[in-house]
N, C-alpha and C positions, 0 to 999 in steps of 0.2 A: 609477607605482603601478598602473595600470591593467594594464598588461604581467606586474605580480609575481603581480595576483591572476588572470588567462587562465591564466599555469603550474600557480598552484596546482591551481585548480580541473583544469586538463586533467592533473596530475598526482593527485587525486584520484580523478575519474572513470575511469582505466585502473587504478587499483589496486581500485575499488569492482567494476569489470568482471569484474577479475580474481578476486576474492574476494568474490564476491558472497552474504554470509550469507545470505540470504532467499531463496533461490532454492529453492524448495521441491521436493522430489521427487513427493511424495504429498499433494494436495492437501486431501482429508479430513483426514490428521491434521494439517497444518497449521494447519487451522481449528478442530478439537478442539484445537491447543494454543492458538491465541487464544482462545479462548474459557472454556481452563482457567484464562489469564492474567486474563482478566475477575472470572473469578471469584470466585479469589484473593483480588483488591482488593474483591470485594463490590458488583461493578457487576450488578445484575440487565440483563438482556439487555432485557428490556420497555421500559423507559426510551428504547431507541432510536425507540419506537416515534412516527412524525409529526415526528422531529426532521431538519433537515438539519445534514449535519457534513460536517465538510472534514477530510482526512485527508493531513498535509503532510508529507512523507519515508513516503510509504506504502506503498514497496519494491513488491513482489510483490501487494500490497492484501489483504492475510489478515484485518486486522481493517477496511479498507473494509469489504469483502464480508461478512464477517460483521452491522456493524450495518446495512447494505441488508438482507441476510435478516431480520432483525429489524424490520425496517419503514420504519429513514432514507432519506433520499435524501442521499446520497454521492456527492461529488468526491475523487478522490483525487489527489495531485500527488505527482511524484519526477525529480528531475536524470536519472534512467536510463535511457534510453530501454527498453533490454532489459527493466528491471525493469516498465514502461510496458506494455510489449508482452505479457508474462508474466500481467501484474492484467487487462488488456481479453481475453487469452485465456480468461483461469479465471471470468471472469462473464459470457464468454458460453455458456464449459460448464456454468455451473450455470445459464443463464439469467435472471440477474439483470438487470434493466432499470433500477434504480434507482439504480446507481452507472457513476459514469464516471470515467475517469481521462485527465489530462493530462502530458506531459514542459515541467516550467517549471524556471527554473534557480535556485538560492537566493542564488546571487552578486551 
């Protein structure tokens, strides 16, 4: 059993590598679309404010990063390293201190 599910999973993780949706080009408007997604649903942005949230399959960290800007203090977690590497790059270009991101695996 154990064996069936290291396949799966290593055969998921090179097809997510490979096609990695969230791998944003332009990081601004990435976060203008989270944030239009927020919207959308009617989540006012202030609400983050003094909350901590844990953000688990949090790809690239678009909507991490987003409620850090808004005030939370954010974890973000994703199986992908790359993707991993991607969310610590783009919150230390914006400067955000109040989220962090881990590579944990959901297997």
């Amino acid at each position: 059993m154990k064996k069936n599910s290291e396949l799966i999973k290593n055969k998921l993780l090179k097809l997510y590598k490979k096609n990695n949706p969230s791998n944003p080009t332009n990081l601004n408007k990435r976060l203008k679309i989270a944030q239009n997604d927020l919207e959308k649903l009617s989540f006012p942005l202030r609400f983050f404010k003094n909350l901590s949230v844990g953000d688990f399959g949090c790809g690239t960290g678009e909507f991490a990063i987003l409620a850090a800007k808004n005030g939370a203090k954010v974890e973000g977690f994703d199986f992908n390293e790359i993707s991993i590497q991607i969310a610590k790059k783009n919150s230390k270009k914006l400067k955000i201190k109040n989220c962090k991101f881990f590579k944990k695996e959901f297997f």
